[in-house]
N, C-alpha and C positions, 0 to 999 in steps of 0.2 A: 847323599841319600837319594835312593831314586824314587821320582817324581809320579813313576808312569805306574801302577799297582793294578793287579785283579781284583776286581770286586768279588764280595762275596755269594752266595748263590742267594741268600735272603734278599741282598739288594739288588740284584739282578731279577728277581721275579717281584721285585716290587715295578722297579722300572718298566718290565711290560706288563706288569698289569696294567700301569700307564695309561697304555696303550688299547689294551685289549680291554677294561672294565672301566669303562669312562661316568658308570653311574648303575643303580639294582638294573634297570633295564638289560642292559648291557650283559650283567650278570643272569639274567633271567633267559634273554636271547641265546647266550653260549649254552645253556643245561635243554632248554626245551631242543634245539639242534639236535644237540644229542642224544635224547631221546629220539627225536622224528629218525635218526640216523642209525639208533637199533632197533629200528619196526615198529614202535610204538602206534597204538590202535584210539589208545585215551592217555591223553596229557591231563593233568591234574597241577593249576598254578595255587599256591597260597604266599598270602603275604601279610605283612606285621609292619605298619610304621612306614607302610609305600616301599618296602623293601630293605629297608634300611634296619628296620629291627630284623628281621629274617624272612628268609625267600625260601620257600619248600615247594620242590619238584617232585609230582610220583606219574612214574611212565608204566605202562603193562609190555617194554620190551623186552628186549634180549635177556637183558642181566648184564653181570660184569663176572667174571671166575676167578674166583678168590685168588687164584696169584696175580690175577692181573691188577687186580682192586689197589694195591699200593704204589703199585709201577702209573695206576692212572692220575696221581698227582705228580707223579715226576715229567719236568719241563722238557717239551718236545717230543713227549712220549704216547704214543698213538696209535689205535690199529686199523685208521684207514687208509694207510699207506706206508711202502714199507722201502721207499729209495726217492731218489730224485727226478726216476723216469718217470712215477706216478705224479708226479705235476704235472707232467701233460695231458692227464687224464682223469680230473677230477670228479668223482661222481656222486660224493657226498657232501654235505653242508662242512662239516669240518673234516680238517685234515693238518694242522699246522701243530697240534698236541699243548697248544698253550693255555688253554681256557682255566683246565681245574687248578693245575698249578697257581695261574694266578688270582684267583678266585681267593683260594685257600692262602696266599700269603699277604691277600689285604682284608682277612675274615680273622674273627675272634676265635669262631670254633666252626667244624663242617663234617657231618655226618653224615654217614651212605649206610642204607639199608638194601641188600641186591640177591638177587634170586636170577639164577640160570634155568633155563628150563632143562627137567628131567634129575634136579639136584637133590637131594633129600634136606637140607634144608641149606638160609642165606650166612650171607655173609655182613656183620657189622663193622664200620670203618671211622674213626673220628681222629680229624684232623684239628693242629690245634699250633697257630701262630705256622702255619708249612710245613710243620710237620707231625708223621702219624703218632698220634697218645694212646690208639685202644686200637684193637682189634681181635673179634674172637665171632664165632658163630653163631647165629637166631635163627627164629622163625619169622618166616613174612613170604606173603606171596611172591610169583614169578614179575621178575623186571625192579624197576630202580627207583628207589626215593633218596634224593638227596636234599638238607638242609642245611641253608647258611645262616650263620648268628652276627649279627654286629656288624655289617659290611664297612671297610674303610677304616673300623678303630683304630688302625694305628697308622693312618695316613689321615691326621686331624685337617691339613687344609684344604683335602680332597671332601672331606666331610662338611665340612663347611660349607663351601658350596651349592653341596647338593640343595635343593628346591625344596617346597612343602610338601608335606605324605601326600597331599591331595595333586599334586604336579608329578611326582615322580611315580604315582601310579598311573597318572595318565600316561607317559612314557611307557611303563610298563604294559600299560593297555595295547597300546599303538602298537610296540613291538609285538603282540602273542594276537593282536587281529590279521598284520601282516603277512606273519605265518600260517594262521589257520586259512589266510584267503588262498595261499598257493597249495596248501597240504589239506583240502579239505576232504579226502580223504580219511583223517584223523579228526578225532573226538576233542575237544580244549574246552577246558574249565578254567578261567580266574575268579578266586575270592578275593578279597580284602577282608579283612577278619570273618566276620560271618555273615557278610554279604560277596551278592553272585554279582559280579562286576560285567562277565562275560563269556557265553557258552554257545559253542555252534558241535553239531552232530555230525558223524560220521554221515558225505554222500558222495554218493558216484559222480557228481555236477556242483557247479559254481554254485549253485542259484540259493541255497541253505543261506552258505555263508555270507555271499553275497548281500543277501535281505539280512540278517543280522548285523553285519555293515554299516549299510549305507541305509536299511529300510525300503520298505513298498515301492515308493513314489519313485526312488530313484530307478529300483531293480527292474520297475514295468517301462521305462525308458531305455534300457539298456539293448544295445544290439551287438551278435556278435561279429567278430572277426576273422579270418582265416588267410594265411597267402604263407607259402611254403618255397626253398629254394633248394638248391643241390642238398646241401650239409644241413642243412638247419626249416625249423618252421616256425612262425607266430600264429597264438590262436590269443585271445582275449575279448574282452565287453568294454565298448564305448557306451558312454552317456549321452541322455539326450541333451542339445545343445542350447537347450532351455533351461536344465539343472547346471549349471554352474558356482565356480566357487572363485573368491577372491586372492588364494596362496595356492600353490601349485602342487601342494604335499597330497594330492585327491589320484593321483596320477601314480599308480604300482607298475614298476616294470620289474619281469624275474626274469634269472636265465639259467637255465638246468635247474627250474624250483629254489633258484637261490634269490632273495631279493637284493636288488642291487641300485645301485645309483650312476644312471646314466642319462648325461644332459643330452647327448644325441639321440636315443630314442623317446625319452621325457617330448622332446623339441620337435622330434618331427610328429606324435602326435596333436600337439598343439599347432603345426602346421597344415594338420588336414580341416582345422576348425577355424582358419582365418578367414575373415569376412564373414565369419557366420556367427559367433560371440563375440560380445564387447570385449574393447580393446583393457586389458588390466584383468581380465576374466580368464580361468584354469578351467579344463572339462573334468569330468572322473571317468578312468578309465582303468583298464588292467588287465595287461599286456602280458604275456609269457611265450620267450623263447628257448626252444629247444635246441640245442646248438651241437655238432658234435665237439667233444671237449676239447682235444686240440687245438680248436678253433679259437678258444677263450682263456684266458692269465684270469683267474682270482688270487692269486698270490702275489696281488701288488700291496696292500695292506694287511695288518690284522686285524683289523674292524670286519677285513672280508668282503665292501660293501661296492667298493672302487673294484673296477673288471679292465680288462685289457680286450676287444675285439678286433678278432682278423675281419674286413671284409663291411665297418662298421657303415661304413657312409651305404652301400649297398643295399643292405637292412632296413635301415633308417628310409631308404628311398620307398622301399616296398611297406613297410611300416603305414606311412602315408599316405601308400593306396592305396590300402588295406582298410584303413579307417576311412578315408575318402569315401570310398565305394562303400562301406559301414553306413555312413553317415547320408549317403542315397540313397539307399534303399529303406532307412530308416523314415527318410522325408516322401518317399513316396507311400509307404505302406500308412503313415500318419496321414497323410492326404486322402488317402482312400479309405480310411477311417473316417474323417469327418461324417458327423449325421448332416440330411438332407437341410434344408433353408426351415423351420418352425413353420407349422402355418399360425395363422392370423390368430392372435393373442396369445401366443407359445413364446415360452422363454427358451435361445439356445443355450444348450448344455456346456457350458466352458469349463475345463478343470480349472477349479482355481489357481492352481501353482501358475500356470498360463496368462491368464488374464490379468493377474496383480504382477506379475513380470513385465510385462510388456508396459504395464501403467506405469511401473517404476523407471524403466529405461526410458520411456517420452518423457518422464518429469524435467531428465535432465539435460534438453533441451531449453528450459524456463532459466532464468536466475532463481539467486537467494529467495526464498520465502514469497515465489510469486505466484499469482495464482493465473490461469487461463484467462480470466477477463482483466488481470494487472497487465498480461501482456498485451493485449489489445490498448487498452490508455496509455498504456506507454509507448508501443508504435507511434501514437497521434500526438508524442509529447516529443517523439524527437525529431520530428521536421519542424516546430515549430519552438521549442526550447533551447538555446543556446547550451552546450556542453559545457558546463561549468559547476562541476559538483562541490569539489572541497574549497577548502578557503583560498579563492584567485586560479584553481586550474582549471584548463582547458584541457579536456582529450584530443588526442591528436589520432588515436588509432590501437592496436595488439601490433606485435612483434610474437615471432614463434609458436604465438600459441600460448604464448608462456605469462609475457611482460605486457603491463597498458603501461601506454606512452602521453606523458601527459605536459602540459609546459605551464610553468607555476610560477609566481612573485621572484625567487631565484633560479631558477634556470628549466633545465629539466629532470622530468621525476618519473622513473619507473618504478611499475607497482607491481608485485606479484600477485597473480590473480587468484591463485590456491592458499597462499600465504591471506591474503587479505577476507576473502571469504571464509577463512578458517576462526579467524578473529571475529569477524561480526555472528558466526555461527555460536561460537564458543561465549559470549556475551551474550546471546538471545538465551541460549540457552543454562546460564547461572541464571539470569531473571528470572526465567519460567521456572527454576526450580524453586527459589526465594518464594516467588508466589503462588508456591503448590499448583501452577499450570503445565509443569512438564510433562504429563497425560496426554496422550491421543487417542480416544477410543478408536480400533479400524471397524469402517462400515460390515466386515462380514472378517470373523475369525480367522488365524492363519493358525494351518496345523501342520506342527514344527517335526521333523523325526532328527534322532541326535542318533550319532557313533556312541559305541561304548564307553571310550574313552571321554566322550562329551557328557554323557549322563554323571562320570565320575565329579566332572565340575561343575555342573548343574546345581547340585547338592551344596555346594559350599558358595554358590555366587546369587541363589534365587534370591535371598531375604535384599542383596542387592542390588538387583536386578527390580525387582520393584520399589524399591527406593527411589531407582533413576528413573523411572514412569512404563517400563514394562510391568503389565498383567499378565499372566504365565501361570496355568496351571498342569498338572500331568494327565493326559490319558490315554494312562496304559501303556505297557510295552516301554517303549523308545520314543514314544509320541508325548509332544511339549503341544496345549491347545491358548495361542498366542491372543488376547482382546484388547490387548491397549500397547502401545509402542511409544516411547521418547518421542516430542514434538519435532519431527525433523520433514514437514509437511509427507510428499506421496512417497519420501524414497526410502522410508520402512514397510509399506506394503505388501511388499514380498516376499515367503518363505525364506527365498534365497539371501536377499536382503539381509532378513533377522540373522540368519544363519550365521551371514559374514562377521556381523557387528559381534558376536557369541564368539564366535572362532578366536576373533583380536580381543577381545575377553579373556577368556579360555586362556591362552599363552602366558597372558599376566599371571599364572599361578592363582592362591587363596587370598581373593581380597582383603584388603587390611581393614580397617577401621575408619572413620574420621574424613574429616572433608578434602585432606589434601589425595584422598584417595577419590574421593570422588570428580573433584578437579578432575584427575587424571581419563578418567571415566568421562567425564563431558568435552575431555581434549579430542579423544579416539571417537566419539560420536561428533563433534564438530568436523572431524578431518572426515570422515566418512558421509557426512552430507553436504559436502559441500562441492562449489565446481572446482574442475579438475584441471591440471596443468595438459598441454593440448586440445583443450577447446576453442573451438573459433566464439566470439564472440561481439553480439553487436553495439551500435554504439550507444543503444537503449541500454543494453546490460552492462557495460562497461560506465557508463554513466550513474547508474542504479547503485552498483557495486563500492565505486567511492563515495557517493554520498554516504551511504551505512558504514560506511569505514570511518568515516569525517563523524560520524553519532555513536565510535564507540572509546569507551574509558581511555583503550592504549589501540592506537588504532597505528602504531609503530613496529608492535612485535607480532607475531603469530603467536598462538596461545604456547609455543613450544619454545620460544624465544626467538625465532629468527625474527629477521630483518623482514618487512614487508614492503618498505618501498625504500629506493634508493634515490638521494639528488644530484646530480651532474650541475654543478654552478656557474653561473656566467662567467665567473672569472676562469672557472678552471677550464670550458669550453673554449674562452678567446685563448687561454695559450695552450690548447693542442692543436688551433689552426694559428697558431704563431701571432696571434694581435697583439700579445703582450711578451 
């Protein structure tokens, strides 16, 4: 009996769906495409259950023409391209013909409602387990609604997986903001049942979408870009290098209006901001290049997302200086902003984003929980205090940045110094919740602006988000007005700050319940105030640092489980220099 068999076409378009529909998002990215791809003026998202109950698309383009309307679920089948020479010349967002096909063979039911213009009326289309069930003719306006029911039903452990309604519409957000920032040309509406999740207007310029985005604060930071070569041009908006972000996702690069993922130009932006942001700190920027298509392979995956460039490193060079020279002109024209010196009893005007930034970055110069006058008594404590914090060690010094080197009752003992402040942070801070102290009021408001996709988890994290000692209320718009922050001394201070800790929030999906969730929540706020792997430090802090460690419950593990310090034994020391 032979071994080797064709599969059949059902499980062949299950397999790439695979591929190609990795979750609603996914799903939602391939239809809006398509729409931008037949002219579409206004996109219209709806969604049911994060997309997972159903995803409804309505575009005002093209249409589809009823003999084509059946041929468009068939696998491979397409009209924006019509041979293999058109891969060198790709001009549209799709072209690979797999999308509906697969859509429709991991969907319960999929319906099209399409209008051509000039028709006397549409055409209705309903697809059911891959294949078509109805088809006959209606009324409905020019251009195309299509809706999915049930995504995934019969691929349960793809279902499974998927995240909370409140996660995978964030997904969903991300993807339909990504789009309108390069297509803003075009109209885009996301609901979630009967709320506006996210809407930007038809404009001839970034700056609509832009400020819907990222908000005010950022958009009035922004400077543009430009540098042009033989084949190709970049134009895009850098950030001011004061708005920063802690993950790198802030950072859009497109090319021919396609968004894509590329670590070389990603990189060489963030190479025109070295020495100018903290080190572990991402800009927001977004970038678009116009390439002639020959130049570029997008038919290395079907996600789409992965590019092939001719000529990349070149790019990337000019890229650079592009932003460089961005990010000059941006510090000069800031400079000659500033107002003149107050006179005598005038307060200078500092935006706050600015001034609680820069308070935040000196904090971390201090150790754990020190204040500006602890660091002065403790300069005068370590010329004249013997290094001897835990039970029987002596400091000896840092290695790497990384390890304190300390010499103990058995041998020697390296400490990790991320690891160990992460542990006394993560103990200060279960106390203080125990004792309804984990509260800070800040001396003067921070006002928060969220992405659309961040307002979506807003709503489902606030009631815990004040739990953990943020005060957080809404005003207006996109704007979060911040009064009290988790006790993690100055290095919540800062819009940007808050932001970060919200982001690493955020990703955890819809919090759960109960206190091992909140644990979890005092882990990600302990790693996030504490110092960092790569700081020099001295033997005042380093001193400081193991005493608090020696005062806490497991001063062994990191709240994450790792190891926090290691011991090198005498015995094992004398026989790797051969004494024993």
């Amino acid at each position: 009996m032979n071994k080797i068999r064709l599969l059949d076409e059902d499980t062949i378009n299950k397999i790439a769906a695979g591929e190609v529909i990795e979750r609603p998002a996914s799903a939602v990215k391939e239809l809006v495409e398509n729409a931008i791809d037949a002219g579409a003026t206004k996109v219209l998202i709806e969604l049911g259950d994060g997309g997972k109950g159903f995803i409804k698309i309505t575009d005002d383009g093209s249409g589809i023409h009823p003999d084509d309307l059946p041929l468009a679920f068939q696998k491979h089948a397409t009209s924006k391209i019509s041979g293999a020479e058109d891969l060198d010349s790709i001009a549209t967002l799709g072209f690979r013909g797999e999308a509906l096909a697969s859509i429709a063979s991991v969907s319960r039911s999929v319906e099209v409602r399409t209008k051509t213009k000039g028709s006397l009326s549409g055409t209705y289309l309903r697809m059911e387990g891959g294949r078509v069930a109805e088809i006959k003719e209606v009324g409905c306006p020019v251009g195309t609604t299509i809706t999915v029911w049930d995504l995934f039903y019969n691929v349960p452990a793809r279902k499974k997986h998927l995240k909370s309604v409140e996660a995978e519409t964030v997904y969903i957000t991300d993807a339909v903001t990504e789009l309108a920032l390069i297509h803003y040309g075009i109209s885009f509406e996301l609901f979630s049942g009967k709320k506006t999740i996210f809407k930007s207007v038809k404009s001839s310029s970034w700056d609509d979408v832009l400020f819907r985005i990222f908000g005010l604060k950022t958009l009035k930071g922004m400077t543009k870009l430009e540098e042009a070569g033989q084949d190709w041009s970049l134009t895009g908006v850098i950030g001011d290098p004061l708005v920063v972000r802690s993950s790198p996702d802030r950072i859009f690069i497109f090319v021919n209006s396609r968004a894509v993922s590329s670590r070389a130009l990603a990189a060489a932006v963030r190479e025109a901001y070295r020495n100018i942001i903290p080190l572990g700190k991402s800009p927001v920027a977004v970038v678009s290049l116009q390439i002639d298509p020959h130049l570029v392979d997008v038919n290395v995956h079907p996600a789409k997302r992965e590019i092939r460039l001719l000529h990349e490193d070149v790019i990337a060079s000019a890229l650079t200086r592009a932003a460089a020279r961005a990010l000059e002109e941006h510090a000069r024209s800031t400079q000659q902003a500033k107002p003149n010196a107050p006179a005598q009893g005038e307060e200078a005007a500092v935006p706050l984003h600015q001034s609680t930034i820069a308070q935040g970055y000196e904090q971390s110069t201090l150790p754990l929980g020190q204040t500006d006058r602890d660091a002065e008594a403790e300069a005068e404590a370590e010329s004249s205090t013997p290094s001897h914090p835990g039970p029987g060690l002596r400091i000896l010094g840092q290695i790497r940045r990384l390890y304190i080197v300390a010499e103990g009752q058995d041998g020697l003992v390296l400490i990790d110094q991320h690891a160990a402040a992460e542990r006394i942070r993560f103990e200060m801070l279960q106390e203080r919740y125990r004792e309804k102290k984990i509260r800070q009021e800040l001396v003067q408001p921070i006002s928060l602006e969220l992405s659309a996709s961040e307002m979506v988890m807003m709503a489902s994290w606030q009631e815990t988000l004040l739990d953990i000692g943020f005060d957080l209320a809404p005003f207006g718009g996109n704007t979060y007005t911040i009064r009290a922050v988790p006790a993690l001394g100055r290095r919540l201070e800062s819009s940007d700050a808050v932001h970060d800790v919200l982001r690493d929030l955020f990703i955890q999906g819809k919090p759960s319940p109960g206190s091992s969730n909140r644990d979890e929540i005092l882990r990600l706020l302990a790693c996030r105030g504490s110092i960092k792997s790569g700081r020099e430090l001295s033997f005042a802090e380093m001193k400081k640092l193991v005493e608090d460690l020696y005062c806490c419950n497991n001063p062994l593990t990191c709240p994450h489980g790792r190891p926090v310090m290691v011991t090198v034994g005498d015995s094992q020391l004398e026989r790797m220099f051969g004494r024993r």
